[in-house]
C-alpha positions as CSV (number, residue, x, y, z in Angstrom):
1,X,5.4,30.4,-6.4
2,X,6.1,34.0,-5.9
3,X,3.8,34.7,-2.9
4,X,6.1,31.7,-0.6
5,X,9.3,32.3,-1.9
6,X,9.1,36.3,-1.2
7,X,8.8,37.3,-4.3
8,X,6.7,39.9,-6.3
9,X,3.7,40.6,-4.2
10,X,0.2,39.8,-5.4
11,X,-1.7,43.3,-6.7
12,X,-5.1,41.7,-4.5
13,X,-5.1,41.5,-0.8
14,X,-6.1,37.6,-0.9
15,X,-3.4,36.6,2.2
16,X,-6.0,38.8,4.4
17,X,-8.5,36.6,3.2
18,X,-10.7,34.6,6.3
19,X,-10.6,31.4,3.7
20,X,-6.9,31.6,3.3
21,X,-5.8,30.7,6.7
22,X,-7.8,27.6,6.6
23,X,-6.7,26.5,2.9
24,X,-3.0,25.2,4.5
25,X,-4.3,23.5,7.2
26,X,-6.7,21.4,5.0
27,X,-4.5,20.6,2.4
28,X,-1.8,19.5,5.0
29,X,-4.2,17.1,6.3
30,X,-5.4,15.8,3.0
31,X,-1.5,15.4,2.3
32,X,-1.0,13.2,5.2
33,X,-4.0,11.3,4.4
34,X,-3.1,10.5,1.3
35,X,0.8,9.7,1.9
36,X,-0.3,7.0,4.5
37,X,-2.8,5.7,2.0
38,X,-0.1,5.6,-0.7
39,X,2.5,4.1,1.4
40,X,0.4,1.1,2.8
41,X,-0.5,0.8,-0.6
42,X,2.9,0.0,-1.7
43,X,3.6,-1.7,1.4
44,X,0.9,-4.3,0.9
45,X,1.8,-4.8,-3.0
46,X,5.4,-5.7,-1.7
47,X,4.3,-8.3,0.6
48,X,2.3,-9.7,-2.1
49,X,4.6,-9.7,-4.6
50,X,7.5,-11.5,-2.4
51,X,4.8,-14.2,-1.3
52,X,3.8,-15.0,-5.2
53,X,7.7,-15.2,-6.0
54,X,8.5,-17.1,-3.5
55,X,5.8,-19.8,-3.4
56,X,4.1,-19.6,-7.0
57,X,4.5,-22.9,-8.7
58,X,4.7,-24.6,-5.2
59,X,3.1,-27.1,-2.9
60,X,3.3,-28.3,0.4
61,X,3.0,-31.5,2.3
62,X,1.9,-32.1,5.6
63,X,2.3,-35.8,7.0
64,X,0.4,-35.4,10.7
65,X,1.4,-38.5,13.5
66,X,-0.4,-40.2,14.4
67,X,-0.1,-41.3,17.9
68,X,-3.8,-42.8,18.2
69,X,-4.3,-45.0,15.0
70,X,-3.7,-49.0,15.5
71,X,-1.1,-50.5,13.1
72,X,0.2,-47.0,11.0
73,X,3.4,-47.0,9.9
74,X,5.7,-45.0,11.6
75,X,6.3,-40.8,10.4
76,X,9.5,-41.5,8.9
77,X,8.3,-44.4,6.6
78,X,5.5,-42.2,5.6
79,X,7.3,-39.2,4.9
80,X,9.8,-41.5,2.6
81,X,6.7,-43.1,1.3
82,X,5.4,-39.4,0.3
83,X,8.7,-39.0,-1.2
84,X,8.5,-41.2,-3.6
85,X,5.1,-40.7,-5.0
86,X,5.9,-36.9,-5.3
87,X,9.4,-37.6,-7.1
88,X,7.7,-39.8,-9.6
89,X,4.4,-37.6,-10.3
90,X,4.3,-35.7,-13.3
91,X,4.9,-31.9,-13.3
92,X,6.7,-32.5,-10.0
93,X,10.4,-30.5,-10.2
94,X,11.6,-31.8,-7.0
95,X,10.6,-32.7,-3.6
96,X,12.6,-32.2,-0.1
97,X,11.6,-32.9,3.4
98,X,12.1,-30.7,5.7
99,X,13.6,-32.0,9.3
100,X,11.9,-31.6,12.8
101,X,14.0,-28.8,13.6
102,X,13.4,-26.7,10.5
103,X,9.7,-27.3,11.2
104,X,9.8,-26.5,14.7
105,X,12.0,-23.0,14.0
106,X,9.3,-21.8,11.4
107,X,6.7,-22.8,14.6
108,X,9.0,-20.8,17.3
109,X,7.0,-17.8,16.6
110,X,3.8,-18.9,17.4
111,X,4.9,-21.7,20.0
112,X,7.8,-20.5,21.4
113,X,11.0,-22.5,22.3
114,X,8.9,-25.1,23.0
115,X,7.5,-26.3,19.6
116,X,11.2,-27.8,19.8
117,X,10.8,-30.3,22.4
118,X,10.9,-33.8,21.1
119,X,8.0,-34.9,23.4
120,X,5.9,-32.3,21.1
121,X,4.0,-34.3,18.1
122,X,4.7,-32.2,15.5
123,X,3.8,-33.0,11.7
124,X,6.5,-33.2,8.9
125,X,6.5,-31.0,5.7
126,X,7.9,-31.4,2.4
127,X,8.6,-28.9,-0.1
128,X,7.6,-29.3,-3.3
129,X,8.9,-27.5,-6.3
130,X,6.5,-28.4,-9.7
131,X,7.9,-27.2,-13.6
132,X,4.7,-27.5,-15.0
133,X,1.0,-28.8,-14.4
134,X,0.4,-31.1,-11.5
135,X,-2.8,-33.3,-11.4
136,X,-3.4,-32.0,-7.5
137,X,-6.4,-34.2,-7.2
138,X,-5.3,-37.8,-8.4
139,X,-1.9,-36.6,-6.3
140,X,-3.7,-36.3,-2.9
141,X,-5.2,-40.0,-3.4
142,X,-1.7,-41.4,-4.3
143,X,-0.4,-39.4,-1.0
144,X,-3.0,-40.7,0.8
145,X,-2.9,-44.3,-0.1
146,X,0.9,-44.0,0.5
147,X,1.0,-42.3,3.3
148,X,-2.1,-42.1,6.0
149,X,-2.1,-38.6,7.3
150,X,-1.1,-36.3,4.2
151,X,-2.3,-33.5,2.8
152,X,-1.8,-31.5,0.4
153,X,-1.9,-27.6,-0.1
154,X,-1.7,-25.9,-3.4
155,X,-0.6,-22.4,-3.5
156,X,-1.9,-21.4,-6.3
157,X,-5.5,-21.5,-4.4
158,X,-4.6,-19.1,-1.8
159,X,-2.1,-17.0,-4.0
160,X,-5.2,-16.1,-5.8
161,X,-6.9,-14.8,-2.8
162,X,-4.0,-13.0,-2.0
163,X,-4.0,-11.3,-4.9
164,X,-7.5,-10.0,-5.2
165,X,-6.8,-8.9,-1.5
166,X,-3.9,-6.7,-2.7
167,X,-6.2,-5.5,-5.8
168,X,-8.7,-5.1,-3.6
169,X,-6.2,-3.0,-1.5
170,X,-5.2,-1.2,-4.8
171,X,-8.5,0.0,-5.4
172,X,-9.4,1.2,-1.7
173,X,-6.2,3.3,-1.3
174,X,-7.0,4.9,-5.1
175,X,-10.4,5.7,-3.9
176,X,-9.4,7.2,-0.9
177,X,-6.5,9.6,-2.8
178,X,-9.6,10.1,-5.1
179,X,-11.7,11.2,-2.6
180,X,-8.8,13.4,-1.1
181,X,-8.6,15.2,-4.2
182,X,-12.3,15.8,-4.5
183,X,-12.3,17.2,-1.2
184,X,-8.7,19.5,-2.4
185,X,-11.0,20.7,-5.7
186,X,-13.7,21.7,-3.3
187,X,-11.6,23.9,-0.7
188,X,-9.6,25.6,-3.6
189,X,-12.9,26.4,-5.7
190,X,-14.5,27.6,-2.2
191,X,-11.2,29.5,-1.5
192,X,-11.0,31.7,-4.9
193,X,-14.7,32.1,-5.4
194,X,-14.6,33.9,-1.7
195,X,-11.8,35.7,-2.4
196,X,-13.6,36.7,-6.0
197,X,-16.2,37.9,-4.1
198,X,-14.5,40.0,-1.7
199,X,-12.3,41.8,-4.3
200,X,-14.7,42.0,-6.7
201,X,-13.9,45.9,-6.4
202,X,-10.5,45.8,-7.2
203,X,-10.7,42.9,-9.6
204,X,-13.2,45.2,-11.6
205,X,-10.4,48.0,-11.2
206,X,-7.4,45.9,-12.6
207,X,-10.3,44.9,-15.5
208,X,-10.4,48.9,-16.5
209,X,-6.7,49.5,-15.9
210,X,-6.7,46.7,-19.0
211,X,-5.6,43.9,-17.2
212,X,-6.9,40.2,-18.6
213,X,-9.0,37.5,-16.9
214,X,-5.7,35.4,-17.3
215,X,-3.4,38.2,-15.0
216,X,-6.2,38.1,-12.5
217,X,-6.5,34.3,-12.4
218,X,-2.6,34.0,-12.2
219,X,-2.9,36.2,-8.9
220,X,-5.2,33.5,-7.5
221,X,-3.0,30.4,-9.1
222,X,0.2,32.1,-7.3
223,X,-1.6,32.5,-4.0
224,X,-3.4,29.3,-4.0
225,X,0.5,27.3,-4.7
226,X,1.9,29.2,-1.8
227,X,-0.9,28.1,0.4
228,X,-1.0,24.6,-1.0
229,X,3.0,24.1,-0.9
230,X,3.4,25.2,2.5
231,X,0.9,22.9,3.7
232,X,2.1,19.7,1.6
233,X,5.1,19.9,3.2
234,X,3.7,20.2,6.4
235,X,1.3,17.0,5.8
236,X,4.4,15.4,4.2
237,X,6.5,15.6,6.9
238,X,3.9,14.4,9.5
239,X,3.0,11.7,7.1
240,X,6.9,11.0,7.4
241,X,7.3,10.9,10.8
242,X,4.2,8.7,11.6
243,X,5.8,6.2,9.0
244,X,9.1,6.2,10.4
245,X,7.8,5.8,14.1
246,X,6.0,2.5,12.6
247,X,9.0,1.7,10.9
248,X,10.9,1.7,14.0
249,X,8.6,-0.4,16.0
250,X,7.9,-3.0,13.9
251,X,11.8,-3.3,13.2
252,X,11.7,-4.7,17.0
253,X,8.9,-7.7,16.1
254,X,9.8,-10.8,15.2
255,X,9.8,-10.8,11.3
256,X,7.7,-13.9,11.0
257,X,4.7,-12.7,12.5
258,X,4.5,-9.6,10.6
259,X,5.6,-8.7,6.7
260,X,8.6,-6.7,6.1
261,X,7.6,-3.0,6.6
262,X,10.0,-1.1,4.8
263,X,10.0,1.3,1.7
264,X,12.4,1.3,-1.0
265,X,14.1,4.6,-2.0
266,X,11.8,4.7,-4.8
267,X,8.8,4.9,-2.6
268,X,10.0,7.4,-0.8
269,X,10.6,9.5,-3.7
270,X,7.3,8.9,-5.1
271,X,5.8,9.8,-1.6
272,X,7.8,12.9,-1.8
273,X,6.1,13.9,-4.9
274,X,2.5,13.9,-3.2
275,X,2.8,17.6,-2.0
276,X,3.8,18.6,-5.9
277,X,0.9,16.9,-7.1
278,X,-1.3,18.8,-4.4
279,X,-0.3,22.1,-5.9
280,X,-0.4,21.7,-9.2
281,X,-4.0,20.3,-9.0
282,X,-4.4,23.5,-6.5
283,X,-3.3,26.2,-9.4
284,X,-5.6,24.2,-12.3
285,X,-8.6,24.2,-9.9
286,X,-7.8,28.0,-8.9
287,X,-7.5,28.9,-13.1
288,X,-10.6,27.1,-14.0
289,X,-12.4,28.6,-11.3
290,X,-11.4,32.3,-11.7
291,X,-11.7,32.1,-15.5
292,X,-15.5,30.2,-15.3
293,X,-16.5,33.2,-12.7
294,X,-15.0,35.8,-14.3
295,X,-16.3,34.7,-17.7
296,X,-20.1,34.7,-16.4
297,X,-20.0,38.0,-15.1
298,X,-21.7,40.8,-16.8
């Protein structure tokens, strides 16, 4: 880190180099690129992870009115109907109905201050904790038969989907770092073997003067971190800024519609770490590549 932090210069010329002014710049934006990718990422596996905490080994129960059919029984008989069958099913933890005005507040977001009016026919929901298997298919026809108008959901069914979405996630945001660090490798090789070619003079000189292909390729690793550094932080803090900005506007939704975007200290940290690992893969590309072309030379 000599070359950024002012310390011994480098005995080649490489900071005149044309493919040294375009090596920060690229691995900026490959930082930033790969920060956001990280962070939505994380962001995503949160969202996941509070949904299968908070509804894994659940079910829900929706009794609809209904206003049209000849000789039903009215909602509140069938949601105490409902009750009972739950509370006596096997597997089934506890059951608790939730009152018109809890229903219509988790419907506000969508509805507005109208999904409470009373006038509004709004179906009934119970909550249904399970400690262990629940036949879900013989429990629909009992709800049925007990209560016209129920239905039943099973998390698990859709907690599954959600979770191959986030893997699915999981694999695109690795695959896009991947391909980030391809395209990193690439510029850094293209970077030293240009500036191996037009020193090749003086890298031949420091050869006679006794100097190893190791003290040549450190020249390169020292200039390539400098180069790589300054632009991580660059990309970091851009990658930073946009994630506060959509931080800050989504803190003004309404949290319902959206999940919670935040970061923990944690994954700030580990977001932090992103220009580190940019250099260090920058100086191991840069020593593999000066040591392969200086080893096939004549």
């Amino acid at each position: 880190m000599a070359l950024f932090f002012g310390g011994r210069p480098s005995d080649l010329p490489l900071a005149r180099d044309p493919s040294s002014r375009f090596l920060a710049w690229i691995t900026a934006l490959m930082v930033f690129l790969a920060a956001l990718a990280l962070a939505g990422a994380m962001v995503v596996s949160d969202m996941a992870r509070r949904w299968d905490s908070g509804l894994a080994g659940g079910l829900t129960v929706q009794i609809a009115p209904l206003p049209g059919a000849a000789g039903a029984p009215p909602l509140d008989e069938r949601v105490e109907a409902a009750l009972t069958v739950l509370r006596s099913a096997p597997g089934v933890k506890s059951a608790t109905a939730l009152t018109a005005s809890d229903t219509a507040r988790l419907l506000e977001p969508w509805l507005g201050p109208e999904a409470a009016d009373p006038l509004l026919p709004m179906p009934r929901l119970i909550d249904v904790a399970t400690d262990g298997p629940v036949d879900v298919a013989g429990l629909t026809l009992r709800l049925k038969s007990a209560a016209p108008g129920a239905t039943l959901d099973d998390h698990a069914v859709w907690l599954a989907d959600l979770r191959a979405f986030t893997g699915a996630v999981h694999l695109a945001a690795l695959g896009v770092v991947a391909l980030i660090g391809g395209a990193g490798v690439m510029s850094v090789v293209f970077s030293v073997r240009t500036g191996l070619a037009i020193h090749r003079n003086v890298v031949e000189l420091l050869h006679l003067m006794g100097a190893t292909d190791r003290y040549v390729s450190r020249q390169f690793e020292t200039h390539v971190a400098g180069l790589s550094l300054r632009g991580g932080l660059a990309g970091l803090a851009l990658a930073v800024a946009v994630l506060g900005g959509i931080l800050h506007v989504s803190s003004g939704l309404r949290a319902s519609l959206l999940p919670d975007l935040t970061l923990a200290p944690w994954q700030w940290a580990a977001l932090g770490l992103v220009p580190m690992a940019a250099v260090l893969l920058a100086m191991a590309t840069a020593r593999w590549t000066v040591l392969r072309t200086l080893g096939s030379l004549p």
